[in-house]
N, CA, C and O of each residue as an XYZ file, in Angstrom:
880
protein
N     278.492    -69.010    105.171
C     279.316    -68.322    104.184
C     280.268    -69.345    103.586
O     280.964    -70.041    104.324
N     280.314    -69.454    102.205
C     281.152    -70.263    101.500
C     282.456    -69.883    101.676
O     282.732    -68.934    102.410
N     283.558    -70.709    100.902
C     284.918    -70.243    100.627
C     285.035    -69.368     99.414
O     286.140    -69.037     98.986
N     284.188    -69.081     98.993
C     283.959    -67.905     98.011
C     283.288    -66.740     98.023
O     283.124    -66.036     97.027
N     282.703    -66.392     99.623
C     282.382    -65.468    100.322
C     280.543    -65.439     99.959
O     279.777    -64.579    100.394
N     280.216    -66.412     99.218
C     279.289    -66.342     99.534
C     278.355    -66.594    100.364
O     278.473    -67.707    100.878
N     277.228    -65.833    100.792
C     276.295    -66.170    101.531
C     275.023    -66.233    101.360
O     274.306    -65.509    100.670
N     274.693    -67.340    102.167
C     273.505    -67.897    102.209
C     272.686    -68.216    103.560
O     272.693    -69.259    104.214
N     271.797    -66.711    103.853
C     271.489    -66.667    105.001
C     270.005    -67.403    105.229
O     269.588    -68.048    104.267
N     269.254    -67.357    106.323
C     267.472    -67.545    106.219
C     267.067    -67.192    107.215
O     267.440    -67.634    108.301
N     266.347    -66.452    107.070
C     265.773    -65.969    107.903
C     264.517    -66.515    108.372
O     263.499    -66.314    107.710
N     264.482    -67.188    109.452
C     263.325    -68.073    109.644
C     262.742    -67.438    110.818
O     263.453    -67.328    111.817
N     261.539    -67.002    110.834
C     260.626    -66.456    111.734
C     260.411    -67.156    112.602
O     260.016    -68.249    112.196
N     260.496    -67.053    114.013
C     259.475    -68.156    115.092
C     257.878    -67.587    115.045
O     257.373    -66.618    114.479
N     257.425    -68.466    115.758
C     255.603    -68.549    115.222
C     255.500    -67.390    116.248
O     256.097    -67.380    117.325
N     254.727    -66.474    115.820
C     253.903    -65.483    116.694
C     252.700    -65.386    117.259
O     251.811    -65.233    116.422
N     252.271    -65.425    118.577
C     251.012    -65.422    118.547
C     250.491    -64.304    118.487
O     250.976    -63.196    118.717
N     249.079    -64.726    118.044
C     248.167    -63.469    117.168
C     246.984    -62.840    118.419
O     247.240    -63.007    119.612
N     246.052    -62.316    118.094
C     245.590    -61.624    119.052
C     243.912    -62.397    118.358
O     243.842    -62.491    117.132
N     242.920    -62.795    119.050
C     241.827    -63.585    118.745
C     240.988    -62.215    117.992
O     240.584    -61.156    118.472
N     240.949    -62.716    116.764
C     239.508    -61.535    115.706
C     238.606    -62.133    115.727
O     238.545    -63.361    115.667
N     237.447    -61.128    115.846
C     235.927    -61.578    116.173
C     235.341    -61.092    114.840
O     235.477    -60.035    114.224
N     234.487    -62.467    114.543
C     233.889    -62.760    113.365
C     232.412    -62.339    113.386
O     231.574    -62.904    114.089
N     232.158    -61.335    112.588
C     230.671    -60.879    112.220
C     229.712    -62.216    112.370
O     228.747    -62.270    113.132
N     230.242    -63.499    111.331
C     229.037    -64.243    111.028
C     229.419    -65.390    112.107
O     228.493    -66.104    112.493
N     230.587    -65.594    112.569
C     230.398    -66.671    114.268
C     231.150    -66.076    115.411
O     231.499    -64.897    115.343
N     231.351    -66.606    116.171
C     231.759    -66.158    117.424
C     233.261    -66.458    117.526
O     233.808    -67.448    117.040
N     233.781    -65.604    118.130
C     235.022    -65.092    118.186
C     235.782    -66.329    118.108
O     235.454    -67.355    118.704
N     236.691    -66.226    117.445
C     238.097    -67.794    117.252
C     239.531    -67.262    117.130
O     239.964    -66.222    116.633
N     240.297    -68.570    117.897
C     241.644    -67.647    118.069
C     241.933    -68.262    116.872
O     241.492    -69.349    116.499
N     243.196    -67.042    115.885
C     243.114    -67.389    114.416
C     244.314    -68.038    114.773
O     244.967    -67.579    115.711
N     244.896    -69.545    113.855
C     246.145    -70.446    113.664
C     247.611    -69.011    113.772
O     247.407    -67.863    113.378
N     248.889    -69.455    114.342
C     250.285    -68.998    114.441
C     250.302    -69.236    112.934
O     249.940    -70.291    112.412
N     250.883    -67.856    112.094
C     251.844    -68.364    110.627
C     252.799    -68.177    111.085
O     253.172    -67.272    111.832
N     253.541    -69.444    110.476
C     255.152    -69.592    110.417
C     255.475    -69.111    109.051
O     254.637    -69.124    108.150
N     256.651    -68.702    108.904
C     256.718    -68.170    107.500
C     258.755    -67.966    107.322
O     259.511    -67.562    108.205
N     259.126    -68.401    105.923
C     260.601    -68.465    105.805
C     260.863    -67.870    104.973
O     260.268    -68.119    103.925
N     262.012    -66.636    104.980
C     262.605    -66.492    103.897
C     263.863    -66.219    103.849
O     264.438    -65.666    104.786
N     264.570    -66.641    102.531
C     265.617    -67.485    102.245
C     266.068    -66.083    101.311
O     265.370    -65.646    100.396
N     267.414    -65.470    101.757
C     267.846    -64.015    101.553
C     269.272    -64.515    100.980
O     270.213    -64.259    101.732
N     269.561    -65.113     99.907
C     271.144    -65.126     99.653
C     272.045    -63.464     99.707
O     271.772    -62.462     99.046
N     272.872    -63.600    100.469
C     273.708    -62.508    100.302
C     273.091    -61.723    101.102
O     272.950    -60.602    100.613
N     272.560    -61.875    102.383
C     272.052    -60.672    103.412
C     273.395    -60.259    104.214
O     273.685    -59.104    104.524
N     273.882    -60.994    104.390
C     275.250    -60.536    105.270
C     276.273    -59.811    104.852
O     277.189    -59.268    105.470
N     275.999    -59.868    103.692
C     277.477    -58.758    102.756
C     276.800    -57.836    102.834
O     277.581    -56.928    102.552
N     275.584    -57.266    103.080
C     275.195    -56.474    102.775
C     275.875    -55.085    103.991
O     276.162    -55.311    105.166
N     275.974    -54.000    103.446
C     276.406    -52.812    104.766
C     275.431    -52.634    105.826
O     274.230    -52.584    105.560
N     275.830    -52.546    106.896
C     274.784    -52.618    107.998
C     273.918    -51.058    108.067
O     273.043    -50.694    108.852
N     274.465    -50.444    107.082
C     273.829    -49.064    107.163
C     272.517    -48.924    106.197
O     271.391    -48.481    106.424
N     273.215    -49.573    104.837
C     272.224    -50.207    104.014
C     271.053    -51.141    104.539
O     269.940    -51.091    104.017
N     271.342    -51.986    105.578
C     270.378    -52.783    105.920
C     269.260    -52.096    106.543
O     268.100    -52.504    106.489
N     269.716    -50.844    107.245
C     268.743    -50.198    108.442
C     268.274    -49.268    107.764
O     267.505    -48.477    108.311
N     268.578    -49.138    106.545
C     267.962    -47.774    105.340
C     266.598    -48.445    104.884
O     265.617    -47.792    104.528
N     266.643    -49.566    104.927
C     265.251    -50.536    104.649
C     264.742    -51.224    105.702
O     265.168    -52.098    106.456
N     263.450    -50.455    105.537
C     262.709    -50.656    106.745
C     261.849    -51.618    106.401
O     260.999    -51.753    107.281
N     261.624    -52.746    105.001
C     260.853    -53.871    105.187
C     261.956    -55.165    105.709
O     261.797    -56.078    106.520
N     263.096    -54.776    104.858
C     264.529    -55.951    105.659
C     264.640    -55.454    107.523
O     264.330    -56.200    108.452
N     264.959    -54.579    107.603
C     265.200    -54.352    108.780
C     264.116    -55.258    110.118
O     264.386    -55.894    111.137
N     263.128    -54.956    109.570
C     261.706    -55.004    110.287
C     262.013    -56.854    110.593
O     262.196    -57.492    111.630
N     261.949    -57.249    109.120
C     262.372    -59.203    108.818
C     263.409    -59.318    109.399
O     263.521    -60.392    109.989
N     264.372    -58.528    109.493
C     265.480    -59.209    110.196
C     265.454    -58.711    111.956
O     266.317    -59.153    112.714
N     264.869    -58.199    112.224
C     264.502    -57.827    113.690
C     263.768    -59.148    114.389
O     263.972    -59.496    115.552
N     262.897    -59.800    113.479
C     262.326    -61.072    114.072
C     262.713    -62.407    113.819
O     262.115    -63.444    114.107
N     263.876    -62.232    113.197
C     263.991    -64.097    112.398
C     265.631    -64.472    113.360
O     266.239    -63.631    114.022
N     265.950    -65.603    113.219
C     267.016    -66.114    113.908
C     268.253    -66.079    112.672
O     267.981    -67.176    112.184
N     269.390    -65.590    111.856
C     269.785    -65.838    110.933
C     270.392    -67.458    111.178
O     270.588    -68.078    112.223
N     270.614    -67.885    109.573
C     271.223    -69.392    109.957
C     272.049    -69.409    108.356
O     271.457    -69.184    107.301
N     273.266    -69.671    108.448
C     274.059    -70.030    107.380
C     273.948    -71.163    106.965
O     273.809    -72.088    107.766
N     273.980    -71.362    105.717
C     274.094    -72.740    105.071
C     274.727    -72.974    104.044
O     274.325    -73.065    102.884
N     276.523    -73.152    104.797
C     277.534    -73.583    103.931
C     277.332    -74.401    102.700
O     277.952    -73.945    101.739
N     276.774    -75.273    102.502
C     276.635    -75.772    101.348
C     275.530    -75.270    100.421
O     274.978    -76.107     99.707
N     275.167    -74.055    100.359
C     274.503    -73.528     99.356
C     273.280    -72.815     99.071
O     272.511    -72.816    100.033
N     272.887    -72.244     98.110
C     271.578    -71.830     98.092
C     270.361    -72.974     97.990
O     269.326    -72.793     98.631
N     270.522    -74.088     97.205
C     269.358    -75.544     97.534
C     269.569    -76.185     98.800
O     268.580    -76.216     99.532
N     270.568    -76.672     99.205
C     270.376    -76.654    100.608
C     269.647    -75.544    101.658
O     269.308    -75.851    102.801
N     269.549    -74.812    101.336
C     268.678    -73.855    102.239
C     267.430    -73.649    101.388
O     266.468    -73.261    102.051
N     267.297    -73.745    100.611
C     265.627    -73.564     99.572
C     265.421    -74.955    100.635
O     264.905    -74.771    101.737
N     265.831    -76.236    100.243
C     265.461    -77.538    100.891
C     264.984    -77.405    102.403
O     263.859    -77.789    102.723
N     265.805    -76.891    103.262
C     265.905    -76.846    104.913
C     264.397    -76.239    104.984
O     263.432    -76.916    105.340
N     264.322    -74.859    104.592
C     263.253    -73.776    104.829
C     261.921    -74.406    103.889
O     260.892    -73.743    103.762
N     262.125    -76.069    103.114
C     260.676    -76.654    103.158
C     260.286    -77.647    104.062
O     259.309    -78.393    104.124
N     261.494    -77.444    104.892
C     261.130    -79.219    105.982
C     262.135    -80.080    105.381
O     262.351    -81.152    105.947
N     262.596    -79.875    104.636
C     263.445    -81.593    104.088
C     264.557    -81.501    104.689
O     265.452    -80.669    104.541
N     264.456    -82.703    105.627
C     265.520    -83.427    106.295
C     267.430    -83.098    105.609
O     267.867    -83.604    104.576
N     268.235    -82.138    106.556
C     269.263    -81.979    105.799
C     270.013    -83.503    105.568
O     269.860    -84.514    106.254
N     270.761    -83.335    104.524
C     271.635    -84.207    104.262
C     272.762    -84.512    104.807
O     273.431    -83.512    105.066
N     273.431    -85.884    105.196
C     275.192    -86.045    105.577
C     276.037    -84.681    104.971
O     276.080    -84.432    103.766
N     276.488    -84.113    105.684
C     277.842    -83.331    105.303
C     278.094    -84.331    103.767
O     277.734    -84.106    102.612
N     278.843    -85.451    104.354
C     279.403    -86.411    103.114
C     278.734    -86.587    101.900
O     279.317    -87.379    101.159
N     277.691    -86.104    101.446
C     276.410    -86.461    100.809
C     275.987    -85.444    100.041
O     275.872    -84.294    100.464
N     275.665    -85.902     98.561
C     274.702    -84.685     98.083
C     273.566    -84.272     98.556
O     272.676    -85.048     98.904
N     273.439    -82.352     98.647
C     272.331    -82.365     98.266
C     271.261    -82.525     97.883
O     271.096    -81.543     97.159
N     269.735    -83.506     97.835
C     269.595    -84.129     96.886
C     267.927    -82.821     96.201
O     266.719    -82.853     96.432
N     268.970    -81.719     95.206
C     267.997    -81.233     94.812
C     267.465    -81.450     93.587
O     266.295    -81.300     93.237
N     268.812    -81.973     92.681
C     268.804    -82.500     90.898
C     267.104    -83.386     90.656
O     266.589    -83.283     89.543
N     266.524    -84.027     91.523
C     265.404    -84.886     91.517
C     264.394    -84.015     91.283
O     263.554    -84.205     90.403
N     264.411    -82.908     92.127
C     263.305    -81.956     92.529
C     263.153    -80.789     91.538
O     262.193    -80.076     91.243
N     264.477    -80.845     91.112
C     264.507    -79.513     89.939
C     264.482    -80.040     88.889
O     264.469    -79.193     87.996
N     264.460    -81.664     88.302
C     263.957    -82.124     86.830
C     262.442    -82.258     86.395
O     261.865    -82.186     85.311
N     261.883    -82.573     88.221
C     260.689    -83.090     87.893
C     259.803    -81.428     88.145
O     258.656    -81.272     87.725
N     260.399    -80.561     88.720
C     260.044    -79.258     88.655
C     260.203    -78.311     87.184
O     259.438    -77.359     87.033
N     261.088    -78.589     86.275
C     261.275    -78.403     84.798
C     260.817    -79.361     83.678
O     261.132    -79.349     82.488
N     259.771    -80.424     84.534
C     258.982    -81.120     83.485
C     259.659    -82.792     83.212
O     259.100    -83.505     82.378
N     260.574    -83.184     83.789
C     261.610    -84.278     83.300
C     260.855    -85.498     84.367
O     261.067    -85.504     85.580
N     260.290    -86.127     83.929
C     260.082    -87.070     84.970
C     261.103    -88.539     84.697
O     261.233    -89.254     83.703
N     261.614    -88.577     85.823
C     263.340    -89.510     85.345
C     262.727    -91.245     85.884
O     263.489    -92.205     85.766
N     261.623    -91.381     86.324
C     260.811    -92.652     86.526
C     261.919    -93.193     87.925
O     261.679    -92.769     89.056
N     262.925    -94.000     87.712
C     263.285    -95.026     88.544
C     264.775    -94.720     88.877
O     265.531    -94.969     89.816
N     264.875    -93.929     87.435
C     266.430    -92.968     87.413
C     266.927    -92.017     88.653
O     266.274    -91.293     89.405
N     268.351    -92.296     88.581
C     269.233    -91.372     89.758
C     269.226    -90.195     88.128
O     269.087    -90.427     86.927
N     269.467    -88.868     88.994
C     269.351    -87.642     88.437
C     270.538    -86.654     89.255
O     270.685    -86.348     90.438
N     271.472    -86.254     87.696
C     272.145    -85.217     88.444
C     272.062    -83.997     87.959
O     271.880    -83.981     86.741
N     272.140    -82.792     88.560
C     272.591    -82.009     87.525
C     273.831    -81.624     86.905
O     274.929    -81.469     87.440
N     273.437    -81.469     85.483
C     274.706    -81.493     84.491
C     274.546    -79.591     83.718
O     274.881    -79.389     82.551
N     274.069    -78.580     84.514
C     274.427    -77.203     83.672
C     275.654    -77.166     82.825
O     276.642    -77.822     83.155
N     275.636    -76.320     81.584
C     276.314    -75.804     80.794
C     277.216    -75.177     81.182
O     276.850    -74.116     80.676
N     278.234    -74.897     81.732
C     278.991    -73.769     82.269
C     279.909    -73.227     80.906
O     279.860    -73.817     79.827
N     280.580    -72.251     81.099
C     281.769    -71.643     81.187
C     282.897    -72.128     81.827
O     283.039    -72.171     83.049
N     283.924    -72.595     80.760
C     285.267    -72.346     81.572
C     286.637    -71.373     80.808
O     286.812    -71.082     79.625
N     287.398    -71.070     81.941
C     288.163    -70.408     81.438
C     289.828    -71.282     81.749
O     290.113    -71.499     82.926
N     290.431    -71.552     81.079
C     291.917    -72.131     81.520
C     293.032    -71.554     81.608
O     293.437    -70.720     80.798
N     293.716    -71.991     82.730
C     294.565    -71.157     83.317
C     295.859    -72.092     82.785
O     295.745    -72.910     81.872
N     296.834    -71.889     83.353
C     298.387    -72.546     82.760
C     298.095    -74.010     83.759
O     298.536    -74.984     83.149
N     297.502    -74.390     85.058
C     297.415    -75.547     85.581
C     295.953    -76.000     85.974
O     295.754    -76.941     86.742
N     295.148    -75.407     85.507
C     293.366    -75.875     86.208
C     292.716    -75.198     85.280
O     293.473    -74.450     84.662
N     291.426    -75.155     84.875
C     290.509    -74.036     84.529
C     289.584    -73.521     85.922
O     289.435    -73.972     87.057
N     289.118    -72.463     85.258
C     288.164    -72.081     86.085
C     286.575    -71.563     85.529
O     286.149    -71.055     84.492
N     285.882    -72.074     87.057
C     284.537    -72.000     86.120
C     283.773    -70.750     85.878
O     282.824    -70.424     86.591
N     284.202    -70.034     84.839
C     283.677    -68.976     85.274
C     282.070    -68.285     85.038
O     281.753    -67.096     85.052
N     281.251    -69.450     84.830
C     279.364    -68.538     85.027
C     278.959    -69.965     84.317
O     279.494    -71.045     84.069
N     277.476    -69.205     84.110
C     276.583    -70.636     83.480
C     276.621    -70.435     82.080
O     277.112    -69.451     81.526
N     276.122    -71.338     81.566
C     275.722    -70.598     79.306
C     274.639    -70.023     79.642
O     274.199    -70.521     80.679
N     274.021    -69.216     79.245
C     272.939    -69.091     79.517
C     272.437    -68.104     77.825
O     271.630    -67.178     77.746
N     273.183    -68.681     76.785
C     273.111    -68.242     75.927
C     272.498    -68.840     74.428
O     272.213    -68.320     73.349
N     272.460    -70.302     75.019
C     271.952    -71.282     74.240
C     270.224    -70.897     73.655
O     269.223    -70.328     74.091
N     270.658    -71.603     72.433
C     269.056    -71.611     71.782
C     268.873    -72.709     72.032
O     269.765    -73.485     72.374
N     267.296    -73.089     71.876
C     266.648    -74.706     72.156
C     266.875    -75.180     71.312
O     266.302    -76.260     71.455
N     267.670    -75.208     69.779
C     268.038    -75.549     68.949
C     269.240    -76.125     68.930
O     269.720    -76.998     68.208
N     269.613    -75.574     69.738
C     271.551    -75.701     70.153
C     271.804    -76.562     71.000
O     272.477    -77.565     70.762
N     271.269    -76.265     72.159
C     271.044    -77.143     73.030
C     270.388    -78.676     73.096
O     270.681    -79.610     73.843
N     269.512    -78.598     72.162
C     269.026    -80.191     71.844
C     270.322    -80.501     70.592
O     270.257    -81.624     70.092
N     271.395    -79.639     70.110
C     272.049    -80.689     69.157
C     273.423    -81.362     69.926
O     274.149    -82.343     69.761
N     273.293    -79.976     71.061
C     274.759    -80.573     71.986
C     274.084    -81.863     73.099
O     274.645    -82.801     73.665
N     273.246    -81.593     73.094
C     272.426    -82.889     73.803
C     272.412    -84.122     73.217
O     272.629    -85.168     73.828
N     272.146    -84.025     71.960
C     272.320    -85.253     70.997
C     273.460    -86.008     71.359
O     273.591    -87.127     71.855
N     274.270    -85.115     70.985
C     275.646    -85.019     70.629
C     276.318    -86.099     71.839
O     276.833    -87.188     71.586
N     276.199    -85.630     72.881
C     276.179    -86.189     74.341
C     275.918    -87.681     74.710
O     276.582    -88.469     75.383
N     274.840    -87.801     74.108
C     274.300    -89.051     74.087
C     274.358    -89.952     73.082
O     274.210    -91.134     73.391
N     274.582    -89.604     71.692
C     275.568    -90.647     71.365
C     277.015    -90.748     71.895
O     277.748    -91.571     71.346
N     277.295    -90.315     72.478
C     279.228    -90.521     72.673
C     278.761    -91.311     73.956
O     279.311    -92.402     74.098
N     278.030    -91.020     74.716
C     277.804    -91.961     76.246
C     276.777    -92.991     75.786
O     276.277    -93.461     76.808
N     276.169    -93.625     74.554
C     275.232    -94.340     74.123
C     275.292    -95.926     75.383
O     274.338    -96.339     76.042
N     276.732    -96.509     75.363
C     276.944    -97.487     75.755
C     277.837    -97.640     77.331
O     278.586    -98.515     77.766
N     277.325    -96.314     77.903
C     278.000    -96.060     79.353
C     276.929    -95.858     80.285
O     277.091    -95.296     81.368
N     275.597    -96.410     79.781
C     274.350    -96.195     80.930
C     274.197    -95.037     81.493
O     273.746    -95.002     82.638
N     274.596    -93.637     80.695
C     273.874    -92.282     81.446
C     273.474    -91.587     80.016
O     273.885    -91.927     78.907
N     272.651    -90.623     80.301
C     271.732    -90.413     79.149
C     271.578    -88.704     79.767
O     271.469    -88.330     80.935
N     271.606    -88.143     78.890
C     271.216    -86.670     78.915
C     269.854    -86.165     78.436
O     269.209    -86.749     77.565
N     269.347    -84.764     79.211
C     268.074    -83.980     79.187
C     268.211    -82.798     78.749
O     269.352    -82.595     78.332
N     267.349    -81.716     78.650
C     267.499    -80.857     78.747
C     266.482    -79.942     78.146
O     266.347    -79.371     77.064
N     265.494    -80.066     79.816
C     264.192    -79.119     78.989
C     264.102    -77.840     78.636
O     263.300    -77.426     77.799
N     265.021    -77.054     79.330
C     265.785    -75.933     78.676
C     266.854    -75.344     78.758
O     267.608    -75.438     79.727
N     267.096    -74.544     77.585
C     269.052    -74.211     77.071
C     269.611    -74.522     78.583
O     270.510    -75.361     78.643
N     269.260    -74.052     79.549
C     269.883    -73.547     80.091
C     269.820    -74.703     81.821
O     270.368    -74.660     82.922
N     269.057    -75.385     81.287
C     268.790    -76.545     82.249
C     269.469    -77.844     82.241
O     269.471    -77.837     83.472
N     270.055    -78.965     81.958
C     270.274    -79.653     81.889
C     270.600    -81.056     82.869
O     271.435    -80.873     83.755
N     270.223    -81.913     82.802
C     270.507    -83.383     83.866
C     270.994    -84.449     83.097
O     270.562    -84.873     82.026
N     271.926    -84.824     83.756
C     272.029    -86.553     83.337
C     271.592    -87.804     84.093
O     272.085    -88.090     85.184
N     270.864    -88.382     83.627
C     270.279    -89.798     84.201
C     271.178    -90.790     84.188
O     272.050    -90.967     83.337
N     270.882    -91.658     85.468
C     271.623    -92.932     85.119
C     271.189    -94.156     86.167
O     271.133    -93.810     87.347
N     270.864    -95.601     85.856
C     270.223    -96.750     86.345
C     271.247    -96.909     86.987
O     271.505    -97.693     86.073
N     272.100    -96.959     87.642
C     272.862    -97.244     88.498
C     273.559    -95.885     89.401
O     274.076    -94.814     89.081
N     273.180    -96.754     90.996
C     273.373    -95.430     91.729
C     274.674    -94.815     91.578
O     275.664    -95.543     91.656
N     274.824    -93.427     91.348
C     276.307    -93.067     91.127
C     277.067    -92.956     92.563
O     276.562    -92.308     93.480
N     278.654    -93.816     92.735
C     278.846    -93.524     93.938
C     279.966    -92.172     93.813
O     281.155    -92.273     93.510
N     279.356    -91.124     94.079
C     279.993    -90.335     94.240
C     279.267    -89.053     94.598
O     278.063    -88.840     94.452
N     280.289    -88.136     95.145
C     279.658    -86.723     95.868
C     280.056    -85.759     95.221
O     281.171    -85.761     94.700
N     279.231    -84.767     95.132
C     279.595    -83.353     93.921
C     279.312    -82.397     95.061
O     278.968    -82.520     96.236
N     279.622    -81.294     94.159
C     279.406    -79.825     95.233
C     278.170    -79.159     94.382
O     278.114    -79.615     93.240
N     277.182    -78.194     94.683
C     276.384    -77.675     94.281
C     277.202    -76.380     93.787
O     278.030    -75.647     94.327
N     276.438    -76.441     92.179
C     277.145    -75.329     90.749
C     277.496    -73.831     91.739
O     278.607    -73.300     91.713
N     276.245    -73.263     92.642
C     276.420    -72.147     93.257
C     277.479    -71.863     94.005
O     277.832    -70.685     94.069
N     278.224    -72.904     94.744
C     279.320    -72.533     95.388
C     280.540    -72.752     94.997
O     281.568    -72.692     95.670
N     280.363    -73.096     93.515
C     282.012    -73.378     92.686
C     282.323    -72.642     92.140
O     283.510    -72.568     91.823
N     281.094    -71.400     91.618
C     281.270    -70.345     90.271
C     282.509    -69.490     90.678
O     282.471    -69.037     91.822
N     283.472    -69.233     90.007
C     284.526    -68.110     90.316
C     285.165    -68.988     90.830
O     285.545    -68.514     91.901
N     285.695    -70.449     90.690
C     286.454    -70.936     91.493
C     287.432    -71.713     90.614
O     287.044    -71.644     89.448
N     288.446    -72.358     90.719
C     289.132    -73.297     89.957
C     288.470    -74.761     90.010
O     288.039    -75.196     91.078
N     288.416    -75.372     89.032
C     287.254    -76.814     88.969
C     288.003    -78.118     89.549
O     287.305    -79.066     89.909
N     289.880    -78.213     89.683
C     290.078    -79.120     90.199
C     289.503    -79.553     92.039
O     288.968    -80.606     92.386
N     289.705    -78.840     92.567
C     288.791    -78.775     94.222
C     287.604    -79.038     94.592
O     287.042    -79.092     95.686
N     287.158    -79.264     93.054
C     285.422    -79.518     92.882
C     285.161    -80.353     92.442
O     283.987    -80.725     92.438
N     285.964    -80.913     91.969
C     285.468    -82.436     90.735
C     284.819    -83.423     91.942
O     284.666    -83.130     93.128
N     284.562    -84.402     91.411
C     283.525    -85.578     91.873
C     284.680    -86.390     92.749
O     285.826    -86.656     92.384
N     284.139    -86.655     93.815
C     284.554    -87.882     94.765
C     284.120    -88.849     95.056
O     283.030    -88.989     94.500
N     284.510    -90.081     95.975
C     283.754    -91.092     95.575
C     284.554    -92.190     95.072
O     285.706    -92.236     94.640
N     283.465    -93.241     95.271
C     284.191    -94.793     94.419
C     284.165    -94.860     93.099
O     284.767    -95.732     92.473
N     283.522    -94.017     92.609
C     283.386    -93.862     90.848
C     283.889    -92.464     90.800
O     283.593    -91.737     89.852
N     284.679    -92.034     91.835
C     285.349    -90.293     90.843
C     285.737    -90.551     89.797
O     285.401    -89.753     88.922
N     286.816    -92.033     89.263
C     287.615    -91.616     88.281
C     286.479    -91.690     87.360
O     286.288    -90.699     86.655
N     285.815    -92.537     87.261
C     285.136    -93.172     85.958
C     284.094    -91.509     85.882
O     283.753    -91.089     84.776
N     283.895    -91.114     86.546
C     282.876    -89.332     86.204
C     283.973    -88.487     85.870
O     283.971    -87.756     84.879
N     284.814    -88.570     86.603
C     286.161    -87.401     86.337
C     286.432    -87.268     84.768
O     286.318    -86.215     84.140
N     286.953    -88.977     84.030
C     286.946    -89.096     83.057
C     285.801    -88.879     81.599
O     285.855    -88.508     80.426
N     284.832    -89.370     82.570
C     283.821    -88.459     81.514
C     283.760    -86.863     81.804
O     283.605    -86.181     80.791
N     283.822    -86.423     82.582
C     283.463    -85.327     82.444
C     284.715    -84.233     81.651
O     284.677    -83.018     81.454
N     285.859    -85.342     81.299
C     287.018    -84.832     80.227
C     286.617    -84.919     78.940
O     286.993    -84.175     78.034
N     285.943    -85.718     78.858
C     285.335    -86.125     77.668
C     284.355    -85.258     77.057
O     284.358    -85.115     75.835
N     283.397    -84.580     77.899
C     282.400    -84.103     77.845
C     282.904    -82.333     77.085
O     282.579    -81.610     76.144
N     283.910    -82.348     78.295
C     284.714    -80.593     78.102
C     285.402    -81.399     76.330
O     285.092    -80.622     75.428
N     285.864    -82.148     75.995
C     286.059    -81.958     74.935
C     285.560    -82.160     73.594
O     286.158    -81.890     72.552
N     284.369    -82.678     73.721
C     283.270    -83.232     73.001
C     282.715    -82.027     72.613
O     282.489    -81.788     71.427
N     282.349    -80.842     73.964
C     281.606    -79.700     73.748
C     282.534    -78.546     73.112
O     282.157    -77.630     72.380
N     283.697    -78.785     73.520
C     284.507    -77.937     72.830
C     284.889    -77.932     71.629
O     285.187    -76.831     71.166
N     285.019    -79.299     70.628
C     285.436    -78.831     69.255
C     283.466    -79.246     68.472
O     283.165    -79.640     67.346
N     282.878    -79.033     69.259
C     281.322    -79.098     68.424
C     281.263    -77.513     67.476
O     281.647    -76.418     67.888
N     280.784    -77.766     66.397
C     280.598    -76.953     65.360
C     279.799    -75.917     66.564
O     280.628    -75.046     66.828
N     278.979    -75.762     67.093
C     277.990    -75.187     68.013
C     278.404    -74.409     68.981
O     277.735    -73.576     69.592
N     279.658    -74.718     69.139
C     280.414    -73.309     69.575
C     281.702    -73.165     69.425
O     282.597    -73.282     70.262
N     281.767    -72.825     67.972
C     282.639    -72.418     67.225
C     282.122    -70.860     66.916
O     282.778    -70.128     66.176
């Protein structure tokens, strides 16, 4: 469970053994254990009365071990495929997996993700409040443009195979640690910004960026 009450449970099955089925065309074989995972954000908020009113959850959660995973919903998509968790200290590393999964193949490039958000500002911080998810592919490739000339001569380069997708590339490893978008939403953005030996130099772009996107004709 996050500091924003969210949760991110999984329910991971242990292997069951099966009972040996006998085959018409050979002789009887004991059939392979399935292992099988699934990854339930928000099972624990749920009312425990509600839970036992459903008898396909109930049934799944009668056999699986629950397991929280504070740092997020990709951290647990990741865990429940086998991939080795990451340092506490350390990103996630899902931005790789979700460019080349939306078509972006980044070759030799470090890859982060860069979503569109929402913010809202308060008298001392903003806050982030949701994703865009309102963009046309029209819009989005001009704020993309847009992006990449202003960073032309700072070695990171922007994507964005759709509105609502976006990464920034860059040939040099970035030293710094981010939090994954899912566990910041509804939150204030100073507690979240980038850490690291290069915070300032991302911090500062990413001032740049909030104001670049903000007086663009494109969302006006």
């Amino acid at each position: 469970i996050d500091d924003a009450g969210r949760d991110y449970r999984m329910l991971d099955s242990p292997e069951r053994p099966q009972r040996p089925r006998r085959s018409r065309s050979r002789p009887s074989a004991v059939s392979r254990p399935m292992r099988f995972t699934f990854v339930v954000p928000g099972l624990a908020s749920l009312d425990r009365a509600a839970l036992a009113s459903s008898r396909p959850l109930s049934r799944l959660a009668s056999w699986s071990r629950p397991r929280v995973e504070p740092r997020g919903l990709p951290a647990a998509l990741l865990a429940s495929l086998g991939s080795a968790a990451s340092e506490p200290a350390h990103d996630v590393p899902v931005a790789p997996l979700a460019a080349l999964g939306a078509g972006v193949d980044p070759h030799a490039s470090f890859v982060l993700a860069a979503e569109p958000v929402h913010l809202v500002a308060g008298r001392e911080d903003v806050a982030v409040a949701g994703r865009v998810d309102d963009l046309s592919a029209a819009d989005a490739r001009t704020l993309v443009d847009a992006l990449n000339r202003h960073f032309a001569e700072d070695g990171i380069a922007f994507v964005a195979p759709r509105p609502d997708t976006w990464f920034v590339t860059t040939d040099a490893r970035p030293d710094i640690v981010t939090v994954p978008l899912d566990t910041v939403l509804g939150s204030m953005m100073s507690p979240h910004l980038p850490t690291g030996g290069a915070a300032r130099l991302w911090q500062r772009w990413s001032t740049e960026i909030q104001m670049l996107l903000h007086a663009h004709p494109v969302n006006e």
